[in-house]
C-alpha positions as CSV (number, residue, x, y, z in Angstrom):
1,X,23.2,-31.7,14.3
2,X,20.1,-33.7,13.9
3,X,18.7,-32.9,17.2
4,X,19.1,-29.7,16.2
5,X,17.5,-29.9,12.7
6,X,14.8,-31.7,14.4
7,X,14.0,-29.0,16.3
8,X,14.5,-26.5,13.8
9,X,12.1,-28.2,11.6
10,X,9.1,-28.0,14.2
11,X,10.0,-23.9,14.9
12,X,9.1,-23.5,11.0
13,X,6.0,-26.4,11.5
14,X,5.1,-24.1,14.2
15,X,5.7,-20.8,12.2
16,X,3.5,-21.7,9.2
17,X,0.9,-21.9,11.6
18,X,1.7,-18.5,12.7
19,X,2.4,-19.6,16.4
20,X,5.3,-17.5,17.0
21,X,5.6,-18.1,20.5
22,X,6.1,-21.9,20.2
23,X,8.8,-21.3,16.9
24,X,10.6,-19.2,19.1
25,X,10.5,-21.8,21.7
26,X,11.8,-24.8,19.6
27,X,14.6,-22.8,17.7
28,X,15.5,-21.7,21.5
29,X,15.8,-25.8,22.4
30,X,17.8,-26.3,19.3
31,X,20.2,-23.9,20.0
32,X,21.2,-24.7,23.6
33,X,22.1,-28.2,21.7
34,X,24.3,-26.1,19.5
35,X,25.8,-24.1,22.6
36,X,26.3,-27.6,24.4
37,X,28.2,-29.6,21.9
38,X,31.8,-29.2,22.6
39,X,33.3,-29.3,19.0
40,X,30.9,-27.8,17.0
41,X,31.2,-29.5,13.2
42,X,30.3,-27.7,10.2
43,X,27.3,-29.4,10.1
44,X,26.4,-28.4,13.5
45,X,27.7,-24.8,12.5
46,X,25.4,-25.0,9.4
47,X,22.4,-26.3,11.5
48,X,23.1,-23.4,14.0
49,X,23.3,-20.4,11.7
50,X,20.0,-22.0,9.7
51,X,17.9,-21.9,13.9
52,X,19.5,-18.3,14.4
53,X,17.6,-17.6,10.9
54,X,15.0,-18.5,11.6
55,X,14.2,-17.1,15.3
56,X,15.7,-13.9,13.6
57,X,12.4,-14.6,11.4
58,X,10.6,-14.8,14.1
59,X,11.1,-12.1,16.1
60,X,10.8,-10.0,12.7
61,X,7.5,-10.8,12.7
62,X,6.6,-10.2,16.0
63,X,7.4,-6.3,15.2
64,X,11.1,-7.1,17.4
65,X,13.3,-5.4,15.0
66,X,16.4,-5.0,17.3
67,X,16.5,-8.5,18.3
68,X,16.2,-9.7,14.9
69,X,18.7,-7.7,13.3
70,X,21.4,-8.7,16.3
71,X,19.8,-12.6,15.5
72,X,20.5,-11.8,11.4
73,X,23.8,-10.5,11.8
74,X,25.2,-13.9,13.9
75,X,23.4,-16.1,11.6
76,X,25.7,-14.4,8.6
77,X,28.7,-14.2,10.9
78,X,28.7,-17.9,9.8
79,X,30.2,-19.6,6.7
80,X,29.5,-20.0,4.3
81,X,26.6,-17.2,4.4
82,X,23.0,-19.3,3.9
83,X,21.2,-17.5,0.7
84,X,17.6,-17.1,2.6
85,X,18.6,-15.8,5.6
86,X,20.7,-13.0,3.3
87,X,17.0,-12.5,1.6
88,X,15.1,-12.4,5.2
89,X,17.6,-10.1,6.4
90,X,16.6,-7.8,3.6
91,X,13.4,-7.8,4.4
92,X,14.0,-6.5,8.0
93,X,16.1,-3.6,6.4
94,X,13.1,-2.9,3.6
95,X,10.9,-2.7,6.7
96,X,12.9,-0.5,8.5
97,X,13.3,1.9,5.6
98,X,17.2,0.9,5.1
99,X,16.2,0.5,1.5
100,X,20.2,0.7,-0.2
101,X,21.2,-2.1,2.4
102,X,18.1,-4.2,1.5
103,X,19.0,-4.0,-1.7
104,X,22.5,-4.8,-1.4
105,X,21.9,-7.5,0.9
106,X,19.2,-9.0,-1.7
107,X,21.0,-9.0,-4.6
108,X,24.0,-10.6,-2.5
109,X,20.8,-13.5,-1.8
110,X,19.9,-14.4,-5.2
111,X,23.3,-13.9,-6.7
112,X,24.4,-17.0,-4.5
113,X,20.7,-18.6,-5.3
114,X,18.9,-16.8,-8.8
115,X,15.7,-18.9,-7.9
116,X,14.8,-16.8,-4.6
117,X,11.2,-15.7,-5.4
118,X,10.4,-13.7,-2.3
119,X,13.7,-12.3,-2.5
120,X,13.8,-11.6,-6.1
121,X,10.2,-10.0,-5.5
122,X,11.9,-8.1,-2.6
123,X,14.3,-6.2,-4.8
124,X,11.5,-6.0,-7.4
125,X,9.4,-3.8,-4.9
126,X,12.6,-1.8,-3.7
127,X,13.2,-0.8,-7.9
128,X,9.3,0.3,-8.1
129,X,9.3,2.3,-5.0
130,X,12.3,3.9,-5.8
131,X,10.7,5.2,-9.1
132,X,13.0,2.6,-11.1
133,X,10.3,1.2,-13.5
134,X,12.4,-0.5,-16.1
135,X,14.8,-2.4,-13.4
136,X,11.6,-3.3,-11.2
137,X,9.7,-4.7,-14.9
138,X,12.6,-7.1,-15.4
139,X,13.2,-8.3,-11.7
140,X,8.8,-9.1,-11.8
141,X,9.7,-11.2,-15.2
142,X,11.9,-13.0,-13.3
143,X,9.8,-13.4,-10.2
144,X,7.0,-15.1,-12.7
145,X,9.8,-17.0,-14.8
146,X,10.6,-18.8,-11.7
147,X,6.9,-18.9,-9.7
148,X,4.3,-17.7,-12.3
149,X,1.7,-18.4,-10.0
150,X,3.3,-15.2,-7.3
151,X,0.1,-13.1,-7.7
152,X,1.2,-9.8,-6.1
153,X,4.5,-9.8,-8.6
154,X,1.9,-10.3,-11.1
155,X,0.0,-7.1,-10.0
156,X,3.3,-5.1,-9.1
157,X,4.3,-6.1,-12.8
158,X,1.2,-5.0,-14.2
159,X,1.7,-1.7,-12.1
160,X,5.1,-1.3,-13.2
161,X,4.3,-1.4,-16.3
162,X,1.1,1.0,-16.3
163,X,3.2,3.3,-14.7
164,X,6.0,3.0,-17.3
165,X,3.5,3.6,-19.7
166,X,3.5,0.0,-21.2
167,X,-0.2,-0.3,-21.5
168,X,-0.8,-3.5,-23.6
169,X,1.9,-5.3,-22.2
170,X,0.3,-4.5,-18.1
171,X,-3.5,-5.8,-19.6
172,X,-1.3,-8.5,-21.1
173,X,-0.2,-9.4,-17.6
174,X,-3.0,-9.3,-15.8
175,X,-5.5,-11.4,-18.6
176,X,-2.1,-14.0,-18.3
177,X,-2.9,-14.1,-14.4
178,X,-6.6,-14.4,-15.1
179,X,-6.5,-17.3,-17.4
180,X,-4.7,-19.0,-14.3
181,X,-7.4,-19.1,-12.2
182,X,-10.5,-21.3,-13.4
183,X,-13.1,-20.1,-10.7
184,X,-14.8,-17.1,-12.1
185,X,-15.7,-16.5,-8.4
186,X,-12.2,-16.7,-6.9
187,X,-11.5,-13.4,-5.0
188,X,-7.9,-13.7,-6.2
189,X,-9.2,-12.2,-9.8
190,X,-10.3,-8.9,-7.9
191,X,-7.1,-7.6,-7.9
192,X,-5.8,-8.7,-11.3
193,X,-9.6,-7.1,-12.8
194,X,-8.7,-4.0,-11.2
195,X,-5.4,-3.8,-12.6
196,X,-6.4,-4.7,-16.2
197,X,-9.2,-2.2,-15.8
198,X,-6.5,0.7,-14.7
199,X,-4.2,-0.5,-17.7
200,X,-7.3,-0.7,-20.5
201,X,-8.0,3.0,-18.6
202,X,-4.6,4.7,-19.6
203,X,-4.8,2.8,-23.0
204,X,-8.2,4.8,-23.2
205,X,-10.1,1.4,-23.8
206,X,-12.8,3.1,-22.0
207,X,-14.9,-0.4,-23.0
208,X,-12.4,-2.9,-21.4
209,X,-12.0,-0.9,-18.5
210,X,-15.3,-0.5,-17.2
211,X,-15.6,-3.9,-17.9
212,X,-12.9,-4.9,-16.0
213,X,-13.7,-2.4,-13.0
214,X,-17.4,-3.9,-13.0
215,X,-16.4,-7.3,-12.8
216,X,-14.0,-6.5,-10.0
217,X,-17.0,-4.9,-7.6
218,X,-19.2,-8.0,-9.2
219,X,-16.8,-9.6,-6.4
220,X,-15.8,-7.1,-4.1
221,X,-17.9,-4.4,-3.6
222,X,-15.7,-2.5,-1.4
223,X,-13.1,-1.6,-3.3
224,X,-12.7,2.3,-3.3
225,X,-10.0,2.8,-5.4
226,X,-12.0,1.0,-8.0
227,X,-15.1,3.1,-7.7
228,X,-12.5,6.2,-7.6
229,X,-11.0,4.9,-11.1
230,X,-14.7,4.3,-12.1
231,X,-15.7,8.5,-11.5
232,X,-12.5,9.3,-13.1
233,X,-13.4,7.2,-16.4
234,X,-16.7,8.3,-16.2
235,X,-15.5,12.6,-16.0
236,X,-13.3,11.7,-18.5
237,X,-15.7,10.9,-20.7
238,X,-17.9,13.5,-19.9
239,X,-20.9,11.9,-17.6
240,X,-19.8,13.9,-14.0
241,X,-23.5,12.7,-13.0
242,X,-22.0,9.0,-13.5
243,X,-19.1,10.0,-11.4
244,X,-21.0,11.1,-8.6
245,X,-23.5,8.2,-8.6
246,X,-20.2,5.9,-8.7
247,X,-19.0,7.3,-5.8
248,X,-22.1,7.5,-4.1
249,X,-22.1,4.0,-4.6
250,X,-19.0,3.3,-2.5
251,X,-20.5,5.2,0.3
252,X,-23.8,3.1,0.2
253,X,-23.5,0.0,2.8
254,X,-20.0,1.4,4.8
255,X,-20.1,1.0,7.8
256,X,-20.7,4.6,10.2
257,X,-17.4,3.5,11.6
258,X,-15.7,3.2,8.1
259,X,-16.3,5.9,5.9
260,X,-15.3,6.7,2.4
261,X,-11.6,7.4,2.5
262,X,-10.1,10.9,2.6
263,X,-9.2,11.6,-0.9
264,X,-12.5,9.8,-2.3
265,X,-14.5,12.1,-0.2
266,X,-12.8,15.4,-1.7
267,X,-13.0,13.8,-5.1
268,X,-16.6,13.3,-4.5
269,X,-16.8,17.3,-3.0
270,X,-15.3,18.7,-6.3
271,X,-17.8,16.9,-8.5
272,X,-20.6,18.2,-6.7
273,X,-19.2,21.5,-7.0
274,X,-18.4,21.3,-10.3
275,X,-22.0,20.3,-11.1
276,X,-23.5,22.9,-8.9
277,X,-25.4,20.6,-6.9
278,X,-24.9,23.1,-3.9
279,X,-26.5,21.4,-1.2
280,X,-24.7,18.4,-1.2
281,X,-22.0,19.8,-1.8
282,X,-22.1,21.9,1.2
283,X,-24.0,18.9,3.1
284,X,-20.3,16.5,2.5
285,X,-17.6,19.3,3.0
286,X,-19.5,19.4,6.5
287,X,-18.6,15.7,6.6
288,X,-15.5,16.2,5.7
289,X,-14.3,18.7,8.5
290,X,-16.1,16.4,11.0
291,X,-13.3,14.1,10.3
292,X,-10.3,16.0,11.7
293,X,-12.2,19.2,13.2
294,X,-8.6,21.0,14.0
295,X,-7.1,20.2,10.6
296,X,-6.3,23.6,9.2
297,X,-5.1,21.9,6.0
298,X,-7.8,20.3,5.5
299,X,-10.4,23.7,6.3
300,X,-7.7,25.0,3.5
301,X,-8.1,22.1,1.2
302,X,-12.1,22.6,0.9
303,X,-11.8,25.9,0.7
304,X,-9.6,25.9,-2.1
305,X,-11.8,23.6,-4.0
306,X,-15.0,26.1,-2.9
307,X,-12.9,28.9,-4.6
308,X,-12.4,26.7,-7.7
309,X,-16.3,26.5,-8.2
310,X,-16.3,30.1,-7.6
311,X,-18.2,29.7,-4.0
312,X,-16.7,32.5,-2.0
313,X,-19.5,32.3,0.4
314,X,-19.5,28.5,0.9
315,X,-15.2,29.3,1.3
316,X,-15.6,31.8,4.4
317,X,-16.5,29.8,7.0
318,X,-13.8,27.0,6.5
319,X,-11.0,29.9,5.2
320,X,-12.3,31.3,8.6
321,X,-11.9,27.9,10.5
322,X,-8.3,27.2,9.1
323,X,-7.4,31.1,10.0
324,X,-8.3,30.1,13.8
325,X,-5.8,27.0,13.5
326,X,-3.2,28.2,11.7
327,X,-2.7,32.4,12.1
328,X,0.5,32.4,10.6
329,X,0.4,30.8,7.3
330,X,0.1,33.7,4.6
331,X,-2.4,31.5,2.0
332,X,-5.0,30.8,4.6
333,X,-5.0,35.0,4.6
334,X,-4.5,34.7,0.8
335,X,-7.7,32.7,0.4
336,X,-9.7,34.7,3.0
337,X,-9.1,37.7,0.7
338,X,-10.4,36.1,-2.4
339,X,-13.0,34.5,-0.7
340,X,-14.5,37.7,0.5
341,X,-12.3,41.2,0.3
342,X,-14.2,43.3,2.7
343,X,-15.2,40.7,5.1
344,X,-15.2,41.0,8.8
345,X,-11.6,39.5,10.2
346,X,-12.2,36.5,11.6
347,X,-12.1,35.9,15.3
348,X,-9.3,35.1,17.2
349,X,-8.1,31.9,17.3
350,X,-10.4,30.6,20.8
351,X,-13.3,31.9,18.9
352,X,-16.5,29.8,18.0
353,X,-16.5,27.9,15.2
354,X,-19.3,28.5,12.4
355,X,-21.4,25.3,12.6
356,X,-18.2,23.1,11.7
């Protein structure tokens, strides 16, 4: 059993370094001691199921999800089951979007050891994305009660929260996490700044939260769904020129390779049509389409936001476009209407494009 805990112990050496090939090369060498011994003690047994862990670790992270899951399930055909491989195993299952059996078999982890952070953090995340606010609130407080420096179940706390509408108690949070970190420069802050600035947001704090948000691209500049929450404040409060700039701002310095996600683009498309600044509005819905040129929903999409500014002739040649793509869907040939009743029909589907 030593040899084999030996060996064991330079697989996870090896995996902290994130050299996966040479874990799965020492938990191999430790368990062809296990297969050799002859009467295998419960020691040995113990030391066995804790190396078939572990390459079941493994091979999870090498994206081997078959293997890993056959690995899991003999490590817990052992007894008594080993807590952390229960929890491990339930990551697997999260991954694979089993997320009932994760559950199950994470609350089976930390009801045999209450002090497993990453699992306790695991069941937190499967309460939140399940909608389950109030459960995934108390599993984070537990998460922090036991490792209060875990940064992201600090942040999915704070989300939580937000989301459940506790706004003081998710600013709390995040100014708890921010007291913890002495470096005003430390990137870990940008996070926790753009959380507090979200939470100050919904608590209408408008102050606070562009504070927060300004502090957070003081240290990140790329951070689009800051600059997105940053437009929204600024509409909000009645400055759509502010939004614009603010978005503008997240464009400035991207790469040509890396532009301004999707939904910040269309944010940024309905501002400018909502302050009539035509030509760029017309200029970025071009940009837009260039993204995913046979995307009827998208031709749809600015169409629809063209028709909410009341630009039926800036609509007709994207209502046109998403025609071409997709004939058979009745509100491409509702929006052509509106966009222009007496138009000419647009041309069959191997047509030209206009200019898009």
């Amino acid at each position: 059993a030593a040899a084999i805990q030996a060996h064991r112990a330079q697989a996870l050496a090896r995996l902290r370094l994130g050299q996966l090939a040479e874990a799965a090369a020492a938990c191999d060498a430790a368990l062809r001691l296990a297969d050799g011994a002859a009467q295998p003690a419960q020691s040995l047994r113990h030391a066995q199921a804790e190396t078939l862990g572990t390459l079941a670790l493994v091979r999870m992270l090498e994206g081997r999800a078959e293997e890993a899951e056959a690995l899991f399930r003999r490590a817990l055909s052992h007894r008594p089951v080993l807590p952390e491989i229960l929890g491990n195993h339930a990551s697997l299952l999260a991954r694979l979007g089993r997320d009932e059996e994760a559950l199950e078999q994470a609350e089976q982890a930390v009801a045999l050891r209450p002090r497993l952070a990453g699992t306790l953090h695991l069941i937190g995340t499967l309460h939140h994305r399940a909608g389950q606010q109030e459960s995934a609130i108390a599993v984070f407080h537990r998460v922090l009660a036991v490792d209060p420096g875990h940064l992201d179940a600090r942040l999915r706390l704070a989300d939580s929260l937000r989301v459940a509408g506790h706004w003081e108690e998710a600013a709390t949070v995040c100014r708890d996490g921010l007291a913890r970190i002495a470096n005003p420069d430390d990137p870990n802050r940008t996070p926790l700044l753009a959380n507090l600035g979200a939470a100050l947001q919904s608590s209408g704090d408008t102050a606070g939260a562009l504070d927060a948000y300004r502090e957070a691209l003081r240290l990140s500049p790329d951070l689009p769904e800051v600059h997105n929450n940053l437009a929204r404040l600024h509409q909000e409060t009645g400055n759509p020129d502010a939004a614009i700039e603010e978005l503008r701002r997240a464009t400035a310095g991207r790469p040509a390779n890396q532009p301004l996600p999707l939904p910040l683009r269309r944010a940024l498309l309905s501002l400018l049509v909502a302050a009539g600044r035509t030509a760029e509005a017309e200029a970025e819905a071009f940009g837009i389409a260039r993204t995913a040129p046979e995307d009827a929903e998208l031709c749809f999409g600015i169409t629809a936001l063209f028709l909410q500014g009341g630009w039926r002739d800036q609509a007709l040649p994207y209502v046109r476009k998403a025609i071409r793509l997709a004939p058979d869907v009745p509100r491409n040939w509702i929006a052509f209407a509106e966009a222009l009743r007496h138009a000419t029909p647009p041309e069959p589907a191997n047509g030209v494009d206009e200019g898009l």
